[in-house]
Z-matrix of the N, CA and C atoms (Angstrom, degrees):
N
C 1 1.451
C 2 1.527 1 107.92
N 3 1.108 2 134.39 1 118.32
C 4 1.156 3 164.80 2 -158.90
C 5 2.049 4 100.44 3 -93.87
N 6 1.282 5 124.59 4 117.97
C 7 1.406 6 157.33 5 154.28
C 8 1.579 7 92.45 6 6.45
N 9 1.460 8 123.69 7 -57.72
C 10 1.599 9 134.95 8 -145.92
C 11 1.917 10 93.66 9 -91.88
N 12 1.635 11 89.32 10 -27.18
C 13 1.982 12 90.47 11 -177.05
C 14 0.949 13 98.98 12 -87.51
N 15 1.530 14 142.93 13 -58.33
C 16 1.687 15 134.76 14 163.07
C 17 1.290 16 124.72 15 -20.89
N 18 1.559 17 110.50 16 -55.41
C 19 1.370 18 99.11 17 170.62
C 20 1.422 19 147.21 18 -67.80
N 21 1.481 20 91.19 19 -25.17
C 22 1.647 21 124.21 20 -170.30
C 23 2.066 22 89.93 21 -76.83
N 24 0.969 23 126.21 22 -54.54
C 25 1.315 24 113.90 23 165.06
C 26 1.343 25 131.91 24 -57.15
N 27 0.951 26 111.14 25 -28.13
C 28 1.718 27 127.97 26 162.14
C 29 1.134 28 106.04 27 -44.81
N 30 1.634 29 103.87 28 -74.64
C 31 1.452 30 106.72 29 -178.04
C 32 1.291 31 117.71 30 -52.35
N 33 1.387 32 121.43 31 -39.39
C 34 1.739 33 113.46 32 -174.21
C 35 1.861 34 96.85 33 -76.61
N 36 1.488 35 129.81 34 -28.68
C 37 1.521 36 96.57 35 162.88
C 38 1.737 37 129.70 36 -58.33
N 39 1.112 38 86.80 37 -25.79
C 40 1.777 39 106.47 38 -164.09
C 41 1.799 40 84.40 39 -59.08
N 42 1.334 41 121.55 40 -66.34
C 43 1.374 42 131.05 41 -169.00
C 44 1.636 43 106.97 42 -57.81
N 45 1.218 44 123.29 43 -30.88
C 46 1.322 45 107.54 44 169.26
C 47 0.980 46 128.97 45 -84.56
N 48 1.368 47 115.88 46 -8.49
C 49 1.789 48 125.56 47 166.35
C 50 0.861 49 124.92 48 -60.44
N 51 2.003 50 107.91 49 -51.04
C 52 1.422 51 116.28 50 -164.33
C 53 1.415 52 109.15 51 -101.17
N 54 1.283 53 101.25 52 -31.76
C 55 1.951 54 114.21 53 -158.38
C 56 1.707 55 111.98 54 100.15
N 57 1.091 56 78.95 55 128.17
C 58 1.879 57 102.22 56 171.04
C 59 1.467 58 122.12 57 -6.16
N 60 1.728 59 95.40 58 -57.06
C 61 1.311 60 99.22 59 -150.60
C 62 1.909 61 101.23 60 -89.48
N 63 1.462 62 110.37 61 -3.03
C 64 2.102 63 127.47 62 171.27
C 65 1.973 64 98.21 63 -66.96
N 66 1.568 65 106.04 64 -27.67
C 67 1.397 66 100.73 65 -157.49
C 68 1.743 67 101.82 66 -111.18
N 69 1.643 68 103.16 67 120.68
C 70 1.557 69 103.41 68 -178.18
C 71 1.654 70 105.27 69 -67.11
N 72 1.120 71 120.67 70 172.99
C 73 1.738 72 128.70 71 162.64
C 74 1.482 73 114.99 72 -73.42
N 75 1.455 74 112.42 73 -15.49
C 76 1.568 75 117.11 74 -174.20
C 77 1.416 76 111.90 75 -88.39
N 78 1.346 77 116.74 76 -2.42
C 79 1.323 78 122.66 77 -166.64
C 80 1.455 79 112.05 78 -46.99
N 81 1.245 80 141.68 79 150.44
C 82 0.849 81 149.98 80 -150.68
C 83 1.351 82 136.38 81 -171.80
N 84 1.149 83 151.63 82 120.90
C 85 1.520 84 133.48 83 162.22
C 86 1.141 85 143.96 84 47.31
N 87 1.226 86 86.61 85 -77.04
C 88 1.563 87 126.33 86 -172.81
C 89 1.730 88 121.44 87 -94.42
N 90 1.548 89 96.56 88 -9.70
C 91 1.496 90 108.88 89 -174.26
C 92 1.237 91 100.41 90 -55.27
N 93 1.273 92 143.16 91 148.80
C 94 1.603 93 147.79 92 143.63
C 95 1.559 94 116.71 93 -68.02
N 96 1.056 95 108.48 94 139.31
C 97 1.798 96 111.96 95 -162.38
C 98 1.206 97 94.28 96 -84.15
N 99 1.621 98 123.68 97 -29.11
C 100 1.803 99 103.69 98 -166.55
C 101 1.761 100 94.61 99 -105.68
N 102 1.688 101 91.95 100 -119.59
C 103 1.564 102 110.53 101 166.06
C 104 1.685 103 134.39 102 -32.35
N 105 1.111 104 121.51 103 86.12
C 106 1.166 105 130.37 104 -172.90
C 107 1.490 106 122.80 105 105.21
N 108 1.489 107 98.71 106 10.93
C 109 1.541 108 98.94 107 179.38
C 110 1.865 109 115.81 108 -142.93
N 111 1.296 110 84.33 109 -88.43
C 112 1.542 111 76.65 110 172.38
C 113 1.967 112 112.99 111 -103.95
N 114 1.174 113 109.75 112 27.82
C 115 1.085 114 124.21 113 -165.51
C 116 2.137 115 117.10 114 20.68
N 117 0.969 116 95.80 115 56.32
C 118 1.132 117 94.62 116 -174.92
C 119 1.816 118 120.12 117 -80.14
N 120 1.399 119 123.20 118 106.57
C 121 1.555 120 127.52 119 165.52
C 122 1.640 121 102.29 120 -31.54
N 123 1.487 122 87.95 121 172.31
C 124 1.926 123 104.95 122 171.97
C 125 1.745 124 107.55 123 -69.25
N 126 1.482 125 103.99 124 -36.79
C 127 1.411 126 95.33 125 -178.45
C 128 1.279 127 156.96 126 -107.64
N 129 2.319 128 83.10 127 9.24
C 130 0.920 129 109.58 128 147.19
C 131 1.638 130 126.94 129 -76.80
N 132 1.586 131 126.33 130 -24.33
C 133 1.239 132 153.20 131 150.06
C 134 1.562 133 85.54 132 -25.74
N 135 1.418 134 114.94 133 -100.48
C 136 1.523 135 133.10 134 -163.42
C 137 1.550 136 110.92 135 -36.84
N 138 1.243 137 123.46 136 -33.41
C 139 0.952 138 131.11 137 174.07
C 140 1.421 139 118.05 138 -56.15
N 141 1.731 140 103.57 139 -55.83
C 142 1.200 141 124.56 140 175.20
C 143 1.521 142 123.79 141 -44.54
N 144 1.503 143 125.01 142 -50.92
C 145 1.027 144 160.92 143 175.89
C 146 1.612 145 106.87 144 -67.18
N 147 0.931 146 124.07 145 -41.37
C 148 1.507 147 123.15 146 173.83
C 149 1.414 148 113.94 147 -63.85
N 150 1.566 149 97.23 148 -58.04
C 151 1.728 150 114.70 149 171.33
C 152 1.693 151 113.84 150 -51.10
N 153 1.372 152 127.28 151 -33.86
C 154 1.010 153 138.09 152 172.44
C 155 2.208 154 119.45 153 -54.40
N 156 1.558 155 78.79 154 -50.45
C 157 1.669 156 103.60 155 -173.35
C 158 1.798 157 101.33 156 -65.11
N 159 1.249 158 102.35 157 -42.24
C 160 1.385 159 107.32 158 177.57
C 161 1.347 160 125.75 159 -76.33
N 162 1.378 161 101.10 160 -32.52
C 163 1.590 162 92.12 161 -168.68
C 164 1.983 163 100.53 162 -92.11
N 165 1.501 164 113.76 163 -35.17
C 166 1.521 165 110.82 164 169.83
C 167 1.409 166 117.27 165 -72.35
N 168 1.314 167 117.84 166 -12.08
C 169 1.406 168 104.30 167 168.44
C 170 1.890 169 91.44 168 97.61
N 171 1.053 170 120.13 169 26.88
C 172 1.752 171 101.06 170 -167.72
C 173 1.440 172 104.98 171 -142.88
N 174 1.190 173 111.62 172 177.47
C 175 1.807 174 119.29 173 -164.52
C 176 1.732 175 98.90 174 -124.20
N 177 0.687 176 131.85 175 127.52
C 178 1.672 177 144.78 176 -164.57
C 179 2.042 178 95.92 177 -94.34
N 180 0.985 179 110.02 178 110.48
C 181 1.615 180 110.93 179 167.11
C 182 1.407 181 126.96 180 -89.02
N 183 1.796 182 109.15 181 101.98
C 184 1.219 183 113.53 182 -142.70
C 185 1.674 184 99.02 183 -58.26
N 186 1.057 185 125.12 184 -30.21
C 187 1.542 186 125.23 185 -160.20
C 188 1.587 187 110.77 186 -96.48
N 189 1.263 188 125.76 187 -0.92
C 190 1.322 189 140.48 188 129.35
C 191 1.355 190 154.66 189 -91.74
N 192 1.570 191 91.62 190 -12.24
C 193 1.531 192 96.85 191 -173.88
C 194 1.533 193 121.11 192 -114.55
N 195 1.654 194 111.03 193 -31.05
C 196 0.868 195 141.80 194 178.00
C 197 1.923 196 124.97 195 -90.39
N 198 0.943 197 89.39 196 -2.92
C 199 1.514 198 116.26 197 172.19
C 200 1.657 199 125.91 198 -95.49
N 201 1.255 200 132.77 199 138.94
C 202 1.311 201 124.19 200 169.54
C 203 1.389 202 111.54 201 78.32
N 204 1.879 203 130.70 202 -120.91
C 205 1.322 204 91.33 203 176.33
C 206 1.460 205 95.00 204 -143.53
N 207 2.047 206 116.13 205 53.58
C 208 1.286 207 112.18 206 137.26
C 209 1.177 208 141.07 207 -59.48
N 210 1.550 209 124.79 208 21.93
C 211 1.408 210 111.05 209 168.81
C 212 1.636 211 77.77 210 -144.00
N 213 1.219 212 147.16 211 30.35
C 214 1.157 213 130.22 212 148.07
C 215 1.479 214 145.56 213 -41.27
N 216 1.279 215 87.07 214 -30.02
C 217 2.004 216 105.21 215 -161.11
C 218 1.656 217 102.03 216 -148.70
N 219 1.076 218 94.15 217 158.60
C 220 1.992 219 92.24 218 172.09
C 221 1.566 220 109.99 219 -74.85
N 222 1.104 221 107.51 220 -21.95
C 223 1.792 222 117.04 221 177.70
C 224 1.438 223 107.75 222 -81.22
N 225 1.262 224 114.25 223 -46.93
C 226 1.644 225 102.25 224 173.36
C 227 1.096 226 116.35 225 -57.47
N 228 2.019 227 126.04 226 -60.96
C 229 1.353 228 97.57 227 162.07
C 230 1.384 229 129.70 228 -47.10
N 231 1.247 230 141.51 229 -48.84
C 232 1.144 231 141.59 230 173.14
C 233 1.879 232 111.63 231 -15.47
N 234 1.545 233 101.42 232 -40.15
C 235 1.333 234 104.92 233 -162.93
C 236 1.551 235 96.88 234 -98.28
N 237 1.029 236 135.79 235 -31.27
C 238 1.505 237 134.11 236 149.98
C 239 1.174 238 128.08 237 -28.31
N 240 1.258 239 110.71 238 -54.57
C 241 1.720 240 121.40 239 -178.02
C 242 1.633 241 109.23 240 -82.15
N 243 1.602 242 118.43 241 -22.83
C 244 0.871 243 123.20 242 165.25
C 245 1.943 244 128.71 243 -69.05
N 246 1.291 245 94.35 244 -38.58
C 247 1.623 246 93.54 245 161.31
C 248 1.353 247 104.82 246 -82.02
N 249 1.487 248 137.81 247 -69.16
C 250 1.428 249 124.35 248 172.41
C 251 1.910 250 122.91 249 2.72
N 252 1.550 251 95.73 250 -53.30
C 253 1.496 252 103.52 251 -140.86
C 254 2.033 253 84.01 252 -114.11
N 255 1.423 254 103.06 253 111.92
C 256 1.578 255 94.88 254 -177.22
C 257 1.076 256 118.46 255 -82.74
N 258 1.519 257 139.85 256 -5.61
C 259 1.553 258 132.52 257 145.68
C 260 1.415 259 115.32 258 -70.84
N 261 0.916 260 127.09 259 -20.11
C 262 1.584 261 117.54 260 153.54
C 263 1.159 262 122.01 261 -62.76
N 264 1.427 263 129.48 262 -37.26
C 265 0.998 264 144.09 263 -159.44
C 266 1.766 265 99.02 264 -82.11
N 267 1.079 266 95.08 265 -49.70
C 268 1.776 267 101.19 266 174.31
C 269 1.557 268 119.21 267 -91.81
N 270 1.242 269 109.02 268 12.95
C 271 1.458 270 100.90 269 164.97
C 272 1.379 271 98.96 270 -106.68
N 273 1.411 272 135.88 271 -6.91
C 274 1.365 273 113.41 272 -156.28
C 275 1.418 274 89.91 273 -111.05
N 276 1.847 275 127.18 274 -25.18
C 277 1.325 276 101.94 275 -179.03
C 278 1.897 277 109.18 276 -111.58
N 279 1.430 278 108.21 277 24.47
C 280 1.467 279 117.36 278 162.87
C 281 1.449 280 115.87 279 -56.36
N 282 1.567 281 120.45 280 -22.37
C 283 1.493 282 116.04 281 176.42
C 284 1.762 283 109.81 282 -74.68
N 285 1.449 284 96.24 283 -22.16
C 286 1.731 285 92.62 284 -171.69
C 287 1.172 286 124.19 285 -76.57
N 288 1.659 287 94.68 286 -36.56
C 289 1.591 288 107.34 287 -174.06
C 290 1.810 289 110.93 288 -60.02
N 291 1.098 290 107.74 289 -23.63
C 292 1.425 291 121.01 290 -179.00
C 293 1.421 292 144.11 291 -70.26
N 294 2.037 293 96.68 292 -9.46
C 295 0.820 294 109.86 293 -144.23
C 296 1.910 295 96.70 294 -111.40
């Protein structure tokens, strides 16, 4: 799964948490999940994170993952679920090894 498909599912969890109309079309990367972005609460967070565990198949380690600023951005998670999940993990840096 490729960076643009990670996110693009992100975003459609993000939209089933909050509803459509919480999530701009520009969303992006870089968006911030709470304050200044997608303003997301703790339990919309938790929500988020559950939906995540379920749909990647993975277990979130509260004292690593959830700490600091893995849930900052849609890209930080992005990179969470990406170490979490070891075919993610090896599809995204299979271009390097190659190189």
């Amino acid at each position: 799964m490729d960076n643009t498909t990670l996110l693009d599912g992100l975003r459609a969890i993000v939209t089933r948490v909050v509803g459509a109309a919480r999530v701009p079309a520009d969303v992006g990367a870089d968006t911030r999940l709470s304050d200044g972005g997608l303003w997301l609460d703790s339990m919309d967070l938790l929500q988020v994170v559950l939906a995540c565990e379920a749909r990647f198949g993975i277990t979130f380690k509260p004292a690593e993952d959830l700490i600091g600023n893995g849930l900052e951005t849609l890209g930080t998670l992005a990179d969470v679920i990406r170490r979490r999940h070891a075919s993610l993990s090896r599809a995204t840096s299979a271009p390097d090894a190659s190189s």
